[in-house]
C-alpha positions in Angstrom: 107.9 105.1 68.4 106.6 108.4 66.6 109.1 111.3 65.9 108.0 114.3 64.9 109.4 117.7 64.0 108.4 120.4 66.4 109.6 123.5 64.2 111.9 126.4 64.9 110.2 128.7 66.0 109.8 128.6 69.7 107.6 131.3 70.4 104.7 129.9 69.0 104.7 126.4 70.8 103.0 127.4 74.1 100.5 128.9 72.3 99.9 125.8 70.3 100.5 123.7 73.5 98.1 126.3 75.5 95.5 125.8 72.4 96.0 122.0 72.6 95.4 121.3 76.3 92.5 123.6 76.4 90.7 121.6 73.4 91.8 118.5 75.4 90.2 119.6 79.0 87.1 121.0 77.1 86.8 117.0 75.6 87.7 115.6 78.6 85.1 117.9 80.8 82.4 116.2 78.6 81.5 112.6 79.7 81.5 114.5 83.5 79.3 116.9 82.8 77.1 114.0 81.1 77.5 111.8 84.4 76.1 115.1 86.7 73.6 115.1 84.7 72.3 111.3 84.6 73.3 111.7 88.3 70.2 114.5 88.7 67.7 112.1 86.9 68.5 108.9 88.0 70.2 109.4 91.5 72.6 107.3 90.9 75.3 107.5 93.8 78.7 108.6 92.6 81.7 109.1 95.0 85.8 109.8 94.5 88.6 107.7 94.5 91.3 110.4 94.9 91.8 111.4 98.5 94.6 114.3 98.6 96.4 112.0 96.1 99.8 113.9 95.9 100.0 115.0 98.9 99.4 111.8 100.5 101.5 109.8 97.3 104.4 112.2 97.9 104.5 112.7 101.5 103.8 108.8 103.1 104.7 106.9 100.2 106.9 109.6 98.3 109.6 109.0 95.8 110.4 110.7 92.1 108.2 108.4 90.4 105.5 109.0 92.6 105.3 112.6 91.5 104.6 112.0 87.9 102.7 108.7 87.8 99.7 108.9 90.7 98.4 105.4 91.7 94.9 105.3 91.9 94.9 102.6 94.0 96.9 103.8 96.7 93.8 106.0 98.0 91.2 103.8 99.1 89.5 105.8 102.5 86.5 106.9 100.7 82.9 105.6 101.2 80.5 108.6 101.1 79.1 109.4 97.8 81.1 112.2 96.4 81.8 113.8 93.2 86.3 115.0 93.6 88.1 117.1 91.6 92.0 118.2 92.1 93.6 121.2 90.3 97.8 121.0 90.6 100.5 123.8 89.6 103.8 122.7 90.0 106.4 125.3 90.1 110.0 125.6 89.8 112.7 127.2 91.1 114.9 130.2 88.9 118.0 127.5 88.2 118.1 125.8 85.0 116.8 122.4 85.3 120.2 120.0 84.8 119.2 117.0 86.8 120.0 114.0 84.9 116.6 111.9 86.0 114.1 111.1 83.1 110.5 112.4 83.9 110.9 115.4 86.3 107.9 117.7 84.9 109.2 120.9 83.7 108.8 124.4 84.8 105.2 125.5 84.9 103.2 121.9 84.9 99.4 121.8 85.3 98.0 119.0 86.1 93.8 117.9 86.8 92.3 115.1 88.5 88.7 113.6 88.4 87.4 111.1 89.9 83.9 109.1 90.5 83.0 105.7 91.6 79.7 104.3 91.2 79.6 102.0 94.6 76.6 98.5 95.1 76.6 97.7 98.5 80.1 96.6 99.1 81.7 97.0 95.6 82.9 100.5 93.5 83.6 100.5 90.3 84.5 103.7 89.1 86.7 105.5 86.0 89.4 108.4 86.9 90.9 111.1 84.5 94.4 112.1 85.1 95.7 115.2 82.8 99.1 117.4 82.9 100.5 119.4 79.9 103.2 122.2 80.6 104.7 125.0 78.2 108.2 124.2 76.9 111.0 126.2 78.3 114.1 126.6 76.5 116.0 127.1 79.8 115.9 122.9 80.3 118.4 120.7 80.0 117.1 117.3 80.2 114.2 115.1 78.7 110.9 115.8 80.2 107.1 115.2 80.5 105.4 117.7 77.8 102.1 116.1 78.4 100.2 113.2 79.8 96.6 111.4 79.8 96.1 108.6 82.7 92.7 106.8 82.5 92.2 104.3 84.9 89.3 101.9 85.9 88.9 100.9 89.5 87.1 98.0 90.8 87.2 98.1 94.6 85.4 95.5 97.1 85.4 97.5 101.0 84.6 95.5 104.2 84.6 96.7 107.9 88.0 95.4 107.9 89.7 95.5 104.8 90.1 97.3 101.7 91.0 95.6 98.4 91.2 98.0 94.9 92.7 97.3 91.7 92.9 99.7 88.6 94.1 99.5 84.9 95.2 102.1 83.4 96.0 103.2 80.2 98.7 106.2 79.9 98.8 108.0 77.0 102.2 110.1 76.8 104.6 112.8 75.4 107.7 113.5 76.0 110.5 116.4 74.8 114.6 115.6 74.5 117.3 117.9 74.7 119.5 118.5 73.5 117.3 117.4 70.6 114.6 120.0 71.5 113.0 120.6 68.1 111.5 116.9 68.5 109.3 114.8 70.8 107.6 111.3 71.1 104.2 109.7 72.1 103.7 106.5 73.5 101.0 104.5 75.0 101.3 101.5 77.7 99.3 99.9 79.8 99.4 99.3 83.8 97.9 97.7 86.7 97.7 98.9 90.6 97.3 97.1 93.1 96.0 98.0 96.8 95.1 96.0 100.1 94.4 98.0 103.7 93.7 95.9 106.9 92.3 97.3 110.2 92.4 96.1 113.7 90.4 96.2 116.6 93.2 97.8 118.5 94.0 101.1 116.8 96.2 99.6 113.8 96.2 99.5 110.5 98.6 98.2 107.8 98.7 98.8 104.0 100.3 97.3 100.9 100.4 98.7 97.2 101.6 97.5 94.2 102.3 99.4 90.7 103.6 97.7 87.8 104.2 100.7 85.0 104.6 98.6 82.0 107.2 98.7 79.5 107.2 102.0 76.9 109.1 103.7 74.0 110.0 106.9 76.4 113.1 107.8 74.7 115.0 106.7 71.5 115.5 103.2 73.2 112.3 100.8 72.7 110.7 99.5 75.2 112.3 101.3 77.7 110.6 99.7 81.2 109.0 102.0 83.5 109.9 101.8 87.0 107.7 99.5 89.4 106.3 101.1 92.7 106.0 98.7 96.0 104.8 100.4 99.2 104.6 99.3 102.9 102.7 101.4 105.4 102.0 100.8 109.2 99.4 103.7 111.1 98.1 103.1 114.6 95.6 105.6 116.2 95.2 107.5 118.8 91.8 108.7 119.4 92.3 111.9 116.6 95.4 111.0 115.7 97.0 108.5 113.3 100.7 108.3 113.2 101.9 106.7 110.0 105.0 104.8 108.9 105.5 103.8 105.4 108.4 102.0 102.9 108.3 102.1 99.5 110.7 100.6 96.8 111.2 102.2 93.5 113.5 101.6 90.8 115.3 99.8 93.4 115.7 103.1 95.7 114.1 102.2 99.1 112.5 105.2 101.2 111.1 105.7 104.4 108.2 107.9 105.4 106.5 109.6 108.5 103.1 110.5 108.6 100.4 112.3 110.7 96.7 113.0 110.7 94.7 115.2 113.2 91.4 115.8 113.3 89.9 118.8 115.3 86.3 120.3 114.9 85.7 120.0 111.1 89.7 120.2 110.6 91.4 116.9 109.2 95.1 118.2 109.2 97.8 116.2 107.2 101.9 116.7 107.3 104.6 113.8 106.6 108.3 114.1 105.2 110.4 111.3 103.8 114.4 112.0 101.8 112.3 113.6 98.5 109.3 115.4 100.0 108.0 117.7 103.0 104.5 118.1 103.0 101.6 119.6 104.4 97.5 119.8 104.0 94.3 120.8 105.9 90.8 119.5 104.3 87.7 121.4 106.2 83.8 121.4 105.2 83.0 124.7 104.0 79.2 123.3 104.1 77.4 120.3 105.0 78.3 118.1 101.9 80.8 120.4 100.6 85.0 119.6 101.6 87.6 122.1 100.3 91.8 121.2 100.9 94.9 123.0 100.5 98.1 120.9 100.2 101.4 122.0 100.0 104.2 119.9 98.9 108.2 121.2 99.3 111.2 118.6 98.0 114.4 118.3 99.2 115.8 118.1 96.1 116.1 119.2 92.5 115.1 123.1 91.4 111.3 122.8 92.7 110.2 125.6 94.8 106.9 124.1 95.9 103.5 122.2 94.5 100.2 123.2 96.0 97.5 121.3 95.8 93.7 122.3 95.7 91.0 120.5 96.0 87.3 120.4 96.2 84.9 117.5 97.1 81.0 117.4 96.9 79.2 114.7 98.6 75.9 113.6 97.6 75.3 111.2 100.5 77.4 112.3 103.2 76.9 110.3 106.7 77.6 112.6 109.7 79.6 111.0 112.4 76.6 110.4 114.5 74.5 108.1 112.2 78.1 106.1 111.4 78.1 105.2 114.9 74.6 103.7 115.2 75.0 102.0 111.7 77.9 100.2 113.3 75.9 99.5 116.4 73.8 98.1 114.5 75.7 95.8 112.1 77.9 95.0 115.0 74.2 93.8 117.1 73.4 91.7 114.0 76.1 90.2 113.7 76.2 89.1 117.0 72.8 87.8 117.2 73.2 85.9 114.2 76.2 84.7 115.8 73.9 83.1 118.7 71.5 81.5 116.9 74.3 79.7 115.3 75.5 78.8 118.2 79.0 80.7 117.5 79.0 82.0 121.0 82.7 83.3 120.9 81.5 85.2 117.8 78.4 86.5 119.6 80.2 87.9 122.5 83.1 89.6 120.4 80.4 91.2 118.3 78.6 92.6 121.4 81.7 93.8 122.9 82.2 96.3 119.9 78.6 97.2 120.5 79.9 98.6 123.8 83.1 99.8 122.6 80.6 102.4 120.4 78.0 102.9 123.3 79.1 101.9 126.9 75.8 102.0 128.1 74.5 99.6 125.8 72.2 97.3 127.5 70.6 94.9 125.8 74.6 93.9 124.7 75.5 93.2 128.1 72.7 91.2 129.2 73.5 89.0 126.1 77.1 88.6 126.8 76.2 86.6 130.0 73.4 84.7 128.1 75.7 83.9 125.5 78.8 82.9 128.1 76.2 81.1 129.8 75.0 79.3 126.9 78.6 78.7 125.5 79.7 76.7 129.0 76.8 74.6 128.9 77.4 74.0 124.8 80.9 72.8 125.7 80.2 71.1 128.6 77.5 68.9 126.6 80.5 68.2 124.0 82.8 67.4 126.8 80.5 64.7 127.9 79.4 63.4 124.9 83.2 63.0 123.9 83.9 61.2 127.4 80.8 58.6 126.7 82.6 57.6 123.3 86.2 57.7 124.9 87.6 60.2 123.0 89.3 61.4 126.5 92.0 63.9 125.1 88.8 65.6 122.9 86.6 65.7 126.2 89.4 67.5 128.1 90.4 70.0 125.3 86.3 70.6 125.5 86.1 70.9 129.4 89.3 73.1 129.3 87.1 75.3 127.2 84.7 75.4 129.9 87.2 76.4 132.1 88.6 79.3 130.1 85.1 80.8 130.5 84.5 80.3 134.1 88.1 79.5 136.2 85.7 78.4 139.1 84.0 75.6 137.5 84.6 72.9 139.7 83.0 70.0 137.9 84.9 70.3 134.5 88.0 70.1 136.6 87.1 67.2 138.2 85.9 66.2 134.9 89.8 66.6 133.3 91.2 64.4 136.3 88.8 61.0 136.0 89.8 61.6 132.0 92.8 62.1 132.4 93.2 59.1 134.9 91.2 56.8 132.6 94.0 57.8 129.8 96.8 57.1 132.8 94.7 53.8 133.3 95.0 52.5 129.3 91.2 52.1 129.3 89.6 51.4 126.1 86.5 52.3 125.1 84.0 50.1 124.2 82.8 49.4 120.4 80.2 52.1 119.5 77.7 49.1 118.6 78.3 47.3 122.0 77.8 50.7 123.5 74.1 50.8 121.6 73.4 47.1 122.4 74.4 47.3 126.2 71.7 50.6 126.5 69.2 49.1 124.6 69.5 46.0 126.9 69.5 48.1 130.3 66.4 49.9 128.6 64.3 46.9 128.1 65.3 44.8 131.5 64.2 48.5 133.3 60.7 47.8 131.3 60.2 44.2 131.9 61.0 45.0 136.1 58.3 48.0 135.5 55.5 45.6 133.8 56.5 42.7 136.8 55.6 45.5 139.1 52.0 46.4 138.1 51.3 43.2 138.1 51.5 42.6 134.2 53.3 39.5 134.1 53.1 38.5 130.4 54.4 41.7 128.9 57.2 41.2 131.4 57.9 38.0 130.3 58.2 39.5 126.8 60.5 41.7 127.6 63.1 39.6 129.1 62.6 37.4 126.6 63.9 40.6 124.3 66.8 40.9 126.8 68.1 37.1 126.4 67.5 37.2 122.6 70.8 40.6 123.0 72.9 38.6 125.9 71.9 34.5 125.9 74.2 34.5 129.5 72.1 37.4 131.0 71.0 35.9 134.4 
């Protein structure tokens, strides 16, 4: 832990402070400015991690933490190539801040986000910068956050289905004390966030996130551990709508959250509201590649007035809705077919069926469901009766019953289940697989031997039989 004396004289720390975070955004706008401008001569596709990341951190997965430490790895709805940027000014109220909770930024707190991923087919890996430094006002009464650095690098693997991130970060920190407020100290830790979203065919999704904060010298008590984050979130959707229910645990304080998203004619409109936070946002594209938000956040508690939120995203690659939808068409037809040739029928016919989910009118996908129902009756059948040769009864009926399932009106596969399951009834046991082989190997050659006897070739038939004695000596 550092100590170190901040002075007396108070009027000339937010200048300082002012002449500090200035230097440190200038520093920080550097690499960026170098990525946009590899980005112009190599094309390289970037896109942003950070979706609305307070707003949505505060107001469906809200809690105190939450407000000071963002989780990059809660966010994970982006695709399209874009470069995001966040601007945040958190105000207070006119009360004296007296709460007794470690961390609450102070009166006046700025705070920037950046973010870019550099995506390869199904896989991001991207880096985030994560800045907030405040002036000090004498008027607190607690400890506070005089001034942060969050770096974090995301590797993230997307699917159709599911949405995996993790992110380490690396928090560089400051804090003030009262009543000791000539002095601060710095400290650095390490973290780890973890993210997992899964989506469903019918409407629903579910989400799970994980932060572990690390342990740090905060205050004058080493290692002091930072609170861990654990979040639960359930949405289902309604054609424009997502309704959204969400738990988290922190520092052993459960909350629970509600949550809505609409989406009307370029307008994606967010609100939720757990115990801490009320919030509110509306994202709209000012042009083609080009998405501007306002968010507004309001707690229930503590002296904070309210924390807007701009934003401002720039796509490089942006889809429109329209080429999304025959992208899916196709993967979904590809899949399918590759489905069939593999003879992975059920597969085949649930891959088509999203094909006409997207586009009802879809052809080509319905005359392939009946082919591949078709096909998929006849493979089981052929299973069924293979099985039923061998004796395996019990696996010949679960095969026919499969049938079955496909077509209720197959007559023959019911038939089929009753002479199998009678011979089960019955205790008959198959033959040997080799007596099996011997037994059609000798009906084979005594139906070739009554052939050659027929045309008249005598001596070959006499051979045969011959063959036939030499497999069953008592064969008369």
């Amino acid at each position: 832990m550092e100590i170190k004396k901040r002075g007396t004289e108070e009027s000339e720390l937010p200048t300082i402070l002012s002449f500090r975070t200035k230097s440190s955004l200038f520093i920080t706008a550097i690499p960026w400015i170098a990525g946009i401008f590899i980005y112009s001569l190599s094309s390289v596709p970037l896109f942003a991690y950070y979706s609305f990341m307070d707003l949505k951190t505060k107001s469906l997965a809200g809690s105190q933490v939450s407000s000071v430490y963002s989780n990059p790895a809660l966010i994970c709805d982006e695709e399209s190539s874009s470069l995001y940027m966040e601007y945040s000014d958190l105000f207070y109220g006119l009360n004296e801040l007296d709460t007794g909770i470690p961390g609450y930024y102070p009166p006046g707190a700025e705070k920037i986000d950046v973010a870019a991923i550099f995506p390869y087919r199904n896989y991001g890996m991207g880096i985030t910068h994560n800045e907030l430094a405040t002036a000090i006002h004498k008027e607190s009464k607690t400890s506070f956050l005089l001034s942060r650095n969050l770096n974090d690098l995301i590797i993230r693997k997307f699917e159709e289905r599911i949405d995996i991130a993790a992110a380490f970060n690396i928090y560089s920190m400051e804090f003030t004390h009262f009543p000791y407020e000539n002095y601060s100290n710095a400290a650095t830790t390490f973290s780890w966030d973890f993210f997992m979203r899964a989506k469903f065919s019918d409407g629903f999704e579910y989400g799970l996130a994980f932060k572990n904060l690390g342990n740090t010298d905060i205050g004058f008590k080493e290692e002091d551990p930072l609170p861990r984050e654990f979040n639960f979130s359930a949405a289902k959707n309604f054609s424009n709508l997502k309704l959204i229910f969400s738990y988290q645990d922190c520092l052993q304080m459960p909350d629970y959250g509600l949550g809505a998203e609409y989406k009307i004619r370029g307008l994606n409109i967010m609100t939720g509201i757990n115990s801490n936070y009320f919030s509110v946002a509306v994202a709209m594209d000012v042009k083609e590649r080009i998405e501007f938000s306002l968010g507004v956040s309001m707690p229930f508690i503590g002296d904070i007035a309210f924390q807007p939120n701009l934003a401002l995203r720039y796509y490089f690659s942006k889809v429109s809705a329209q080429d999304d939808r025959l992208m899916k068409i196709k993967m979904y037809y590809n899949k399918a077919q590759e489905a069939y040739v593999n003879k992975r029928f059920d597969e085949a016919v649930e891959n088509w069926e999203q094909v006409l989910k997207l586009e009802p009118s879809h052809y080509l996908s319905k005359q392939n469901i009946i082919k591949a129902v078709t096909a998929s009756k006849k493979h089981y059948f052929s299973l069924a009766a293979d099985e039923y040769k061998k004796g395996n009864y019990e696996k010949a009926i679960e095969m026919w019953e499969k049938v079955i399932e496909i077509d209720p009106a197959h007559e023959l596969s019911k038939v089929k289940i009753e002479k199998s399951r009678k011979m089960l009834e019955d205790g008959v046991i198959p033959a040997p697989a080799k007596e099996l082989d011997e037994r059609a190997k000798k009906q084979n050659l005594f139906n070739q031997a009554t052939t050659e006897y027929l045309k008249g070739n005598y001596g070959k038939a006499i051979e045969l039989w011959r063959a036939v004695l030499e497999i069953d000596p008592g064969h008369n």
